[in-house]
N, C-alpha and C positions, 0 to 999 in steps of 0.2 A: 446253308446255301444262301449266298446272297440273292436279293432282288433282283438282281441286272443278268444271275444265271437262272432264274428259273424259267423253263421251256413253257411252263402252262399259266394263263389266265386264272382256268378254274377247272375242279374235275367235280363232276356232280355223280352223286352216290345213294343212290333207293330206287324208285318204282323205273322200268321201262319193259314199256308192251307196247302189244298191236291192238289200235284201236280201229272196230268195225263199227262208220256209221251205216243207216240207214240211208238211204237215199229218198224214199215218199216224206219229205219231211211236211210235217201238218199229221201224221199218222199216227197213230199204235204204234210202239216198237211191235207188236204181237201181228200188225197187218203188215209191216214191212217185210219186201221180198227183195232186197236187194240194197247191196251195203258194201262203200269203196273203205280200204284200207289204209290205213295211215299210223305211222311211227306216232306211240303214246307214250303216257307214265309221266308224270310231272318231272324226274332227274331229265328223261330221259329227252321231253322237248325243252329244258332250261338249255341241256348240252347242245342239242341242234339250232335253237334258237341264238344262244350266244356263239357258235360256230359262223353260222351264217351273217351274222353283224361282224362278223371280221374278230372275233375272241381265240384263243388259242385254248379249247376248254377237251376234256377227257371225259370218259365212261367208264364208272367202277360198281359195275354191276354183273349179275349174271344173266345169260341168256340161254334158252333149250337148242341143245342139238338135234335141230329141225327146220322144217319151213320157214317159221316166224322168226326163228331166232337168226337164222342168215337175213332175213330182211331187214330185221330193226338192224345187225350188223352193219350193212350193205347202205341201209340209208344213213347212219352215224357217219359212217366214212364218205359217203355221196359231198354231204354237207362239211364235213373237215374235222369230224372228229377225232381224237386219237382213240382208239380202242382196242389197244395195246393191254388192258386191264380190264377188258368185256369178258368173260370167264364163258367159258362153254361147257357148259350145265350137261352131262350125260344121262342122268337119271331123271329129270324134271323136264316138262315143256313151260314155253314161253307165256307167260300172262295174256291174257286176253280182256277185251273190256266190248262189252256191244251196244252201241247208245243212237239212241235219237231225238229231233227233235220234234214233238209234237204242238208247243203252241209258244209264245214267248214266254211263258214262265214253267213249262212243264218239257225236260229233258231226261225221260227214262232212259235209265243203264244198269247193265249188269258186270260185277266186274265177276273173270273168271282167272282165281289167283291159289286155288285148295292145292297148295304144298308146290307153287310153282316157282319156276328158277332166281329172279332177281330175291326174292325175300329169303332163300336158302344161303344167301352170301354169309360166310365165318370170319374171323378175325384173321384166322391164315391167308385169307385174300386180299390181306391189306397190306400190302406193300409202304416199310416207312419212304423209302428212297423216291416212291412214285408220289406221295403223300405231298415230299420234301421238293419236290418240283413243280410245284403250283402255289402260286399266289394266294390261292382263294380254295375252299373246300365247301360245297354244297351240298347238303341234308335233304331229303323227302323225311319228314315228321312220320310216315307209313312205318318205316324201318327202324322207327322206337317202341311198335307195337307187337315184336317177336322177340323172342328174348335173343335166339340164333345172331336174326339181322341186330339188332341191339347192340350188344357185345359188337358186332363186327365196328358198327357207327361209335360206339363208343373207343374204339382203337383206333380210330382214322382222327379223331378229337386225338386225340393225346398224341399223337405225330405232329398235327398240326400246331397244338399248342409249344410244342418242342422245337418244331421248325420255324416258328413266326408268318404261317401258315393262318389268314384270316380266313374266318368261320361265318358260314349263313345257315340258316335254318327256315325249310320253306313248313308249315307249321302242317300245310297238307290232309286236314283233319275228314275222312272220312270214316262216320259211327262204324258200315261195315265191315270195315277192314280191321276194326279192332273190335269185333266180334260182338257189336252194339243193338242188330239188326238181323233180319233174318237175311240169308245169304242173297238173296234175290233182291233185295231193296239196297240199292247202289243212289240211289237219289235224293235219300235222306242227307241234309249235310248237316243239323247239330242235334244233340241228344248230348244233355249235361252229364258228365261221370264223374267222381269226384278217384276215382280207379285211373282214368285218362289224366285228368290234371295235376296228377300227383307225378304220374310219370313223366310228364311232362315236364314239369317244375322242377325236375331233378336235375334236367340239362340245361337249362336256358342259361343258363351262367358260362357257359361255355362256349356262347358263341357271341359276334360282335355284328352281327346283324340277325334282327326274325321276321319276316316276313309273311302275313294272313291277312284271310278277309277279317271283317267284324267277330265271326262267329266263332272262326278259329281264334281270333286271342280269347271271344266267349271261354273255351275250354283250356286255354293255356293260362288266365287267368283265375279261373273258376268263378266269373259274372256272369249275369246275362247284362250288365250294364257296362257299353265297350269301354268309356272312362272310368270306369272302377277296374275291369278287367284287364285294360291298360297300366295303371295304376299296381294292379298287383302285379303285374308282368314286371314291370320297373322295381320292383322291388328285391326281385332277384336278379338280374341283369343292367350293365349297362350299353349294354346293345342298341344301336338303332335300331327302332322301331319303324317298320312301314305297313298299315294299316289301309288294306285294299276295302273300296268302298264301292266299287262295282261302277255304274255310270257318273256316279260322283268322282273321283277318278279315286287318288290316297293322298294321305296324311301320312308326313313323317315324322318321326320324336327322334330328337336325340339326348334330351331332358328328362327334367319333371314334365308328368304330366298336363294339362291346362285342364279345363272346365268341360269345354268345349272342342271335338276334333278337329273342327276348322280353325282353330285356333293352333295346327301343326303348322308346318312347312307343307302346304298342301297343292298339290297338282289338278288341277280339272280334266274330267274327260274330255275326250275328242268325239264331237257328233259327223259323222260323215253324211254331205246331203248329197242325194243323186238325181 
């Protein structure tokens, strides 16, 4: 399919839920009584997010046939999603995540995902044709840590690669989700595995964009030193590299590494004063 006929920007494919904040924020998640709702999952605000900027992007994930799973539907399509490929899950419900904030550096959460719908997606649910109608193919890294969802991510790659079909990879690394942590600790975000990095390293060649914080290339490179870590990142891919650095803003590679990350293509954050 040429460029000029494809109908989609990008269709993004792993995590989406319903996330419950808290609302006492300064609090305990454990004192909190009350907590508004809002469409989650890192695919799943990529696809709202670049909807809403005017993108033509899709949802190839599953959802539970229930409450939550018509809501994340409901708000995908609100914003302009296509979800034409949102799969509706009869036997599983919809993921869940319950988070607050309790001070500037402490945001307890729990994610509730035990055998839930978006991570049940098979490679039967991978449409090449759907695949073959988008620009661009986005990854949640979540969906490299089941072997089910795996296999499926790794079939929507080999479409894309077939179709000329560019690949992102959002690196997405939380210890929990890959069985790092005890189920209740959603707040941990690195613990070294050299089990994760391997898995990880298996793909990166396959896509032309990866996208993490520090910590996550930590684990996708197997450093705790983010230019080492980088460095081995590059070793197996020629992917740009964008290197989220939190109020720092990010650093991009499209090279050899440097010495130094500000020595990327580097963006500053934006301080808002009020």
């Amino acid at each position: 399919m040429s460029e000029q006929n494809k109908t989609l920007d990008v269709i993004c494919m792993g995590r989406v839920a319903v996330d419950l904040y808290g609302k006492q924020i300064g609090s305990r998640l454990e004192d909190m009584s009350t907590f508004a709702k809002y469409l989650g999952g890192s695919s799943g605000n990529v696809a709202y997010g670049t909807a809403i900027q005017g993108l033509k992007s899709g949802m190839l994930a599953r959802v539970g046939n229930e409450h939550m799973g018509r809501f994340v539907r409901e708000e995908l399509e609100r914003a302009g999603v296509n979800t034409e490929h949102l799969i509706t899950d009869p036997d599983r419900l919809t993921a869940l995540v319950v988070l607050g904030i309790k001070d500037q550096d402490t945001f307890p959460l729990i994610f509730y995902r035990e055998n839930c719908a978006d991570i049940a997606i098979t490679p039967d649910d991978v449409s090449e044709d759907y695949i073959a109608s988008s620009k661009c193919l986005a990854i949640t890294g979540t969906h490299l840590s089941n072997p089910k969802s795996r296999k499926a991510v790794l079939k929507a790659l080999e479409y894309a690669r077939k179709h000329g079909v560019k690949t992102a990879l959002d690196v997405d690394y939380r210890p929990v989700l890959w069985g790092l942590t005890s189920p209740g600790d959603g707040e941990t975000r690195f613990i070294a595995s050299d089990a994760v990095t391997e898995q990880l390293q298996d793909v990166l060649g396959l896509f032309d964009l990866i996208v993490g914080t520090e910590e996550e290339f930590h684990i996708a490179g197997g450093s705790t030193d983010s230019v080492e870590a980088l460095r081995e990142v590059r070793k197996l891919t020629s992917a740009e590299l964008v290197c989220k650095r939190g109020a720092l803003g990010c650093s991009v590679f499209s090279g050899p590494i440097p010495s130094d990350l500000d020595e990327g293509i580097t963006v500053t954050g934006v301080r808002l004063m009020c």
